[in-house]
C-alpha positions in Angstrom: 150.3 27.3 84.1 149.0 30.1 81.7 152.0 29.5 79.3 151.3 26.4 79.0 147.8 27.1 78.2 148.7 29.4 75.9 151.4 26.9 74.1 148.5 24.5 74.0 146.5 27.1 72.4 148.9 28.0 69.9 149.1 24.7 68.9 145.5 24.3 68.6 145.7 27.2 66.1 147.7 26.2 63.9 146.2 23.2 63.7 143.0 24.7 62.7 145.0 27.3 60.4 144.4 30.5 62.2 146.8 33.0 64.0 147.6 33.9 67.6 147.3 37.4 67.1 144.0 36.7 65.5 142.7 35.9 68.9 144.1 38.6 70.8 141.9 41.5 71.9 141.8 44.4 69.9 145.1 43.0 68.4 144.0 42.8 64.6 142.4 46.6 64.4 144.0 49.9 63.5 143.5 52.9 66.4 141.0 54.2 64.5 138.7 52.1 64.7 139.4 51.9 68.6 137.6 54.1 71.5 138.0 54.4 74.4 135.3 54.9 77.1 135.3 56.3 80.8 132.8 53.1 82.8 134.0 54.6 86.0 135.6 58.4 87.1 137.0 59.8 90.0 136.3 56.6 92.1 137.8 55.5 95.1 137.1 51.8 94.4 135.8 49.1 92.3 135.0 45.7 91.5 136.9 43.6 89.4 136.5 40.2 88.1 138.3 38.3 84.9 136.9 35.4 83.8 139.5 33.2 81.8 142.9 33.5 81.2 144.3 37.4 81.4 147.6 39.7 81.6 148.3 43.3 83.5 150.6 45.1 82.0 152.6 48.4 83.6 151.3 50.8 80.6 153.4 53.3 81.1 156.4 50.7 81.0 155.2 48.2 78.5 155.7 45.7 80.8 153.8 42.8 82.0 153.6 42.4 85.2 151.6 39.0 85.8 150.0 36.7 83.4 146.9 34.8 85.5 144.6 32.0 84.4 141.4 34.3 85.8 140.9 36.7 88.7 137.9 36.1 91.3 135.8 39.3 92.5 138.4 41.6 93.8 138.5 45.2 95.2 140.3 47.5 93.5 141.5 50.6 95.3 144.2 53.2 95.2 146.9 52.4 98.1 149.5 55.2 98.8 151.2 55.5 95.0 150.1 52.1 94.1 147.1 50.2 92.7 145.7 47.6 94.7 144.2 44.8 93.2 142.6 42.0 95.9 145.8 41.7 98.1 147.9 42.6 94.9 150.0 45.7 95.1 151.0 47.0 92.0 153.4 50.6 91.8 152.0 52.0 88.7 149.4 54.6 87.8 148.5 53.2 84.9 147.7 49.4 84.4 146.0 47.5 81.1 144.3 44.3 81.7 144.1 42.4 78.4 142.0 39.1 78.5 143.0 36.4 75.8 141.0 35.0 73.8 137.5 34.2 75.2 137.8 35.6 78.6 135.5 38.2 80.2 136.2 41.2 82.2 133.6 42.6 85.0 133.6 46.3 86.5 131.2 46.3 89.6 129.0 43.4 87.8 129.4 44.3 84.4 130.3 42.4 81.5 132.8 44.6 78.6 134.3 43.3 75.8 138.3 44.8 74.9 140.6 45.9 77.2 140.2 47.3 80.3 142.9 50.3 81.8 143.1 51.5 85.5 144.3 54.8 85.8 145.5 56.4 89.1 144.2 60.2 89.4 145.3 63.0 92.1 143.6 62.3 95.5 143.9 58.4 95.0 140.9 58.2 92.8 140.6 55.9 89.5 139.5 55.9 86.2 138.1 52.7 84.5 138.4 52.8 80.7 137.2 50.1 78.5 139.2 50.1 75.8 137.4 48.2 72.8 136.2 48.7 69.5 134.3 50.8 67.8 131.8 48.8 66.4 131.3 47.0 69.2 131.0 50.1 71.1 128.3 51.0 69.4 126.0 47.1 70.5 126.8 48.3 74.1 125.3 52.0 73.1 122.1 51.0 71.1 119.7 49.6 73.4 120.8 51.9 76.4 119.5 54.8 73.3 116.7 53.2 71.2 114.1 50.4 71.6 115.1 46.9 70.3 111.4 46.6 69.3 111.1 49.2 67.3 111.7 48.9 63.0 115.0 48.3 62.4 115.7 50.8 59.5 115.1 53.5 62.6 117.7 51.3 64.4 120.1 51.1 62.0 119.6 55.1 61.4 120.4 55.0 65.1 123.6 53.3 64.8 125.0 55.5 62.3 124.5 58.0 64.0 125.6 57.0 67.6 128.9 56.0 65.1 129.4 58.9 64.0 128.8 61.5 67.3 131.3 58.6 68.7 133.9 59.0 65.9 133.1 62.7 66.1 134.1 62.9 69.8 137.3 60.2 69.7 138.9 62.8 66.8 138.8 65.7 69.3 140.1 63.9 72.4 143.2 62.3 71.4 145.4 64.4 74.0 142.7 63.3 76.7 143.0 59.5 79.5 139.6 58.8 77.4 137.6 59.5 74.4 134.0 59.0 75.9 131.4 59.0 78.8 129.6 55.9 79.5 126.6 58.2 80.7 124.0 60.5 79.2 127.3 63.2 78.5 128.4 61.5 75.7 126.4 58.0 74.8 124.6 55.8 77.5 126.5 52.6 77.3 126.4 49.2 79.2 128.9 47.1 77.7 128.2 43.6 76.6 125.2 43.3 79.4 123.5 45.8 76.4 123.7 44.2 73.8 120.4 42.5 71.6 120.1 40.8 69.0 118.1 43.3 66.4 120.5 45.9 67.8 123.5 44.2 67.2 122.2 43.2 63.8 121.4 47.2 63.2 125.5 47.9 63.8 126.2 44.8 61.7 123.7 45.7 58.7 125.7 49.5 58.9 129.1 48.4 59.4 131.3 51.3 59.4 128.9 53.8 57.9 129.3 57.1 59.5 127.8 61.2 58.4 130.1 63.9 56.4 129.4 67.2 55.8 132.0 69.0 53.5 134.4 66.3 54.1 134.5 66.7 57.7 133.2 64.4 60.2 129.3 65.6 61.0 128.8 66.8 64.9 125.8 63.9 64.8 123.4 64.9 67.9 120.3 63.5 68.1 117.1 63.2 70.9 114.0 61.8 71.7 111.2 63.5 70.6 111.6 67.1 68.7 107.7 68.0 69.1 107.4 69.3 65.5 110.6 71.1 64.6 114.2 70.0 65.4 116.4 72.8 67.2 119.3 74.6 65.3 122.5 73.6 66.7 124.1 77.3 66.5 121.6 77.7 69.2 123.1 75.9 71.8 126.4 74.7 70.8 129.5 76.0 68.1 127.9 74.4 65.0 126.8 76.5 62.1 126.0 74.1 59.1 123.2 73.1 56.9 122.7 69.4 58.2 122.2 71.3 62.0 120.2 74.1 61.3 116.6 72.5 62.1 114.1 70.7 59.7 110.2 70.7 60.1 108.9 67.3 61.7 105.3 65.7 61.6 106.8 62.5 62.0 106.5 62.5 66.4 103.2 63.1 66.7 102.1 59.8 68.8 105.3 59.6 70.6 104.5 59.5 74.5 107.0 62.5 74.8 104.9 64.8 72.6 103.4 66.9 75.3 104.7 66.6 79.2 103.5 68.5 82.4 105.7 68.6 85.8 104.3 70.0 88.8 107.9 71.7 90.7 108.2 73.5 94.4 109.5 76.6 93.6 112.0 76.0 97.3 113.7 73.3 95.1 114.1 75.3 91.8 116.1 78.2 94.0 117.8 75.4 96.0 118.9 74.4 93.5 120.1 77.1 91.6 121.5 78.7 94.2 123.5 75.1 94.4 124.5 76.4 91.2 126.4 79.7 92.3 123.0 81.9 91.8 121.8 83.9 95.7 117.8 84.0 95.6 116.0 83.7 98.3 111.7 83.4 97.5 110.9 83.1 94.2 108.1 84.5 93.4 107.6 84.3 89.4 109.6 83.0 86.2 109.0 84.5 83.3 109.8 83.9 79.4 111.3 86.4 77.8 112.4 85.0 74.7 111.5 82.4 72.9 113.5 81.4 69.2 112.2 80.0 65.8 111.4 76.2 67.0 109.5 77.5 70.1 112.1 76.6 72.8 113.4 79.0 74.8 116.1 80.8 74.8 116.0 83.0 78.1 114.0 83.7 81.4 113.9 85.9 84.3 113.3 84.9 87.6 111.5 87.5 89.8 112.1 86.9 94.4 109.6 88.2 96.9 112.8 91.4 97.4 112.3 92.1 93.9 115.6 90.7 93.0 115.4 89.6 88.9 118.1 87.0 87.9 118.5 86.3 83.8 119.1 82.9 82.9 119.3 80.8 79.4 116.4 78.1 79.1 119.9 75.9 78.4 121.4 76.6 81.3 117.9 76.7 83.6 116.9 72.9 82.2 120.5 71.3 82.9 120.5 72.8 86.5 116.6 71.9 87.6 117.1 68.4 85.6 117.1 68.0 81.9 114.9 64.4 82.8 112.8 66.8 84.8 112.5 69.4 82.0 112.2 67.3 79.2 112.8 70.0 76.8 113.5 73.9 76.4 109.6 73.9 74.4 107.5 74.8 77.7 104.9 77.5 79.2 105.1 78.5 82.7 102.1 78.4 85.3 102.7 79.8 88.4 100.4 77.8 91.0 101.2 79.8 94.4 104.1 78.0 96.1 104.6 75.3 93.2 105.3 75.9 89.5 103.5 74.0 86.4 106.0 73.4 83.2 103.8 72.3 80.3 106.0 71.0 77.6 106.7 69.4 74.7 109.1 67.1 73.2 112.1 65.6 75.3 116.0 66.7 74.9 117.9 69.3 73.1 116.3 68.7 69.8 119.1 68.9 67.7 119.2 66.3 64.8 117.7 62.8 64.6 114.5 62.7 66.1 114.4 59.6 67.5 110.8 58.9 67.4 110.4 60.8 64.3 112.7 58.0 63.0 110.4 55.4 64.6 107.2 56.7 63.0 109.3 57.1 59.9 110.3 53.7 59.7 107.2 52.4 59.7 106.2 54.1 56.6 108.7 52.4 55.0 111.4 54.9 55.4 115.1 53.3 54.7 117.3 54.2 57.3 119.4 56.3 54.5 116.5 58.1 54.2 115.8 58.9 58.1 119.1 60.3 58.0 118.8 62.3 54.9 116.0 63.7 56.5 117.0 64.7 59.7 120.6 65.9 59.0 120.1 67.3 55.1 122.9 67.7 52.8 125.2 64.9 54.9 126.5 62.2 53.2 127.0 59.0 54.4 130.7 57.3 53.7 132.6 54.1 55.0 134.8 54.7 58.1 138.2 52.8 57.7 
């Protein structure tokens, strides 16, 4: 039945003068301007649903195993050395569904555009990877990152710059089952379910524009809310150039983020460091010890009731309490007794676009080249092909 759909189809085409291939996922792009994206790691099973016509092939094999007009919900699970789909047994480790034309493909309940590969891992877990690309990568990134509402020169600085950490990331993994994280590791993304209108238009509006800095693709981080100066990327990461080093911001003033207080037991700070391979028992004080140019820290001490003292970076301290706990690195302490005040300020690493800033920038009439010029100086922005 799907080949004759798909004769039918073809027929149709030509009619109307276009091409199969034209209509093919994915089929009509060059692999650079494909990613590929992690949805699901390391997980024993899935949902899976195709809606409209749809192949699997054997990837590993270049083979197709089974051309369908749509699949219904189905588990997907690891079975022995195979890949069970619903009651379908498949002996391959790696599998590609490719939907044609118009079809849709759902993981657990959501909607991606592309591709989709199944990959079978040690201990019978799976890895989902949407295959798709890049542009429309980037419609399922933007409104997991920025508000649809706000200007949309700040959300069009936004894209290029979710673009370029993207492009950034895909050159440096090309020996790796995927190229991105679906999850705050690498870019929150959602897939079609995502997508807006005024963010789509953003990605449309910067089609293919990424950052370069001496010719070489720029490392393009960016955060919420900076709180007056951004961070210098040398601080916390292998990055020592001019478009990272930190610029002075007055632009985040009124975000909501500015200033933050979180009120922590001190049991679940050493619970959880000692989660973390540290052996306290009874905290008793934390102390700053040093803080660098932007006012964020860069390490503390942690004093126990024994008088055991533990050193630990403000980098590594944030990402093991909970960097959405500890918005930022830019905090005092105030020991209360058997609880602990952080007053902040700012939210996220701070390194590059300020994502506010851009906001309040924007509506000042900043273009979105600007934004960009401002937050990462010296960068230039080029066509990606």
């Amino acid at each position: 039945m799907i080949k004759r759909f798909l004769i039918l189809f073809s027929i149709v085409c030509l009619c109307l003068g276009c091409s199969i291939s034209s209509q093919l996922v994915l089929d009509d792009l060059t692999p650079r301007q494909i990613v590929r994206v992690a949805v699901l790691d390391d997980v024993k099973e899935f949902s899976l649903k195709v809606k409209g016509p749809f192949s699997v092939l054997d990837f590993s094999k270049n083979l197709v195993l089974i051309e369908d007009e749509g699949l219904v919900a189905s588990i997907v699970r690891a079975k022995d050395t195979d890949i069970q789909i619903g009651n379908n047994y498949y002996d391959a480790y790696h599998l590609r569904i490719t939907p044609y034309y118009d079809a849709s493909i759902y993981v657990n309940g959501l909607r991606f555009r592309g591709r989709v590969d199944i990959v079978l891992n040690k201990d019978d877990l799976l890895t989902v990877v949407n295959v798709i690309s890049l542009e429309k990568y980037i419609k399922g990134v933007l409104y997991r990152e920025i508000s649809d509402r706000w200007p949309l020169e700040a959300i069009k600085a936004q894209a290029v710059a979710a673009r370029t950490y993207a492009v950034y990331i895909k050159e440096r993994s090309k020996d790796q089952s995927y190229d991105l994280r679906s999850d705050i590791y690498s870019q929150v993304y959602g897939g079609k379910n995502a997508e807006r209108y005024r963010t789509n238009l953003a990605v449309d509006r910067t089609k293919g524009l990424i950052l370069k800095y001496n010719g070489m693709v720029l490392p393009a981080y960016y955060h919420a809310t900076c709180a007056g100066k951004t961070e210098d990327a040398k601080l916390l990461w292998d990055h020592d150039i001019a478009p990272l080093r930190g610029v002075t911001c007055n632009f985040c003033k009124k975000s909501p983020h500015y200033f933050w207080k979180r009120n922590v037991q001190l049991k679940d700070i050493q619970d959880k460091l000692n989660e973390n391979g540290y052996d306290l028992w009874l905290i008793e004080e934390i102390q700053v010890v040093d803080r660098n140019e932007s006012g964020r820290i860069n390490i503390l001490k942690i004093v126990t009731r024994d008088n055991k003292e533990i050193i630990i970076s403000g980098k590594d301290f944030r990402q093991i309490i909970g960097p959405n706990l500890i918005k930022s690195n830019n905090y005092v302490v105030d020991m209360q007794g058997y609880y602990v005040d952080f007053l902040g300020k700012g939210w996220g690493h701070g390194v590059g676009l300020c994502q506010w800033g851009a906001n309040f920038m924007a509506r000042d009439s900043y273009r979105f080249d600007k934004i960009l010029g401002y937050y990462y100086p010296g960068a230039k922005m080029v066509e990606y092909k």
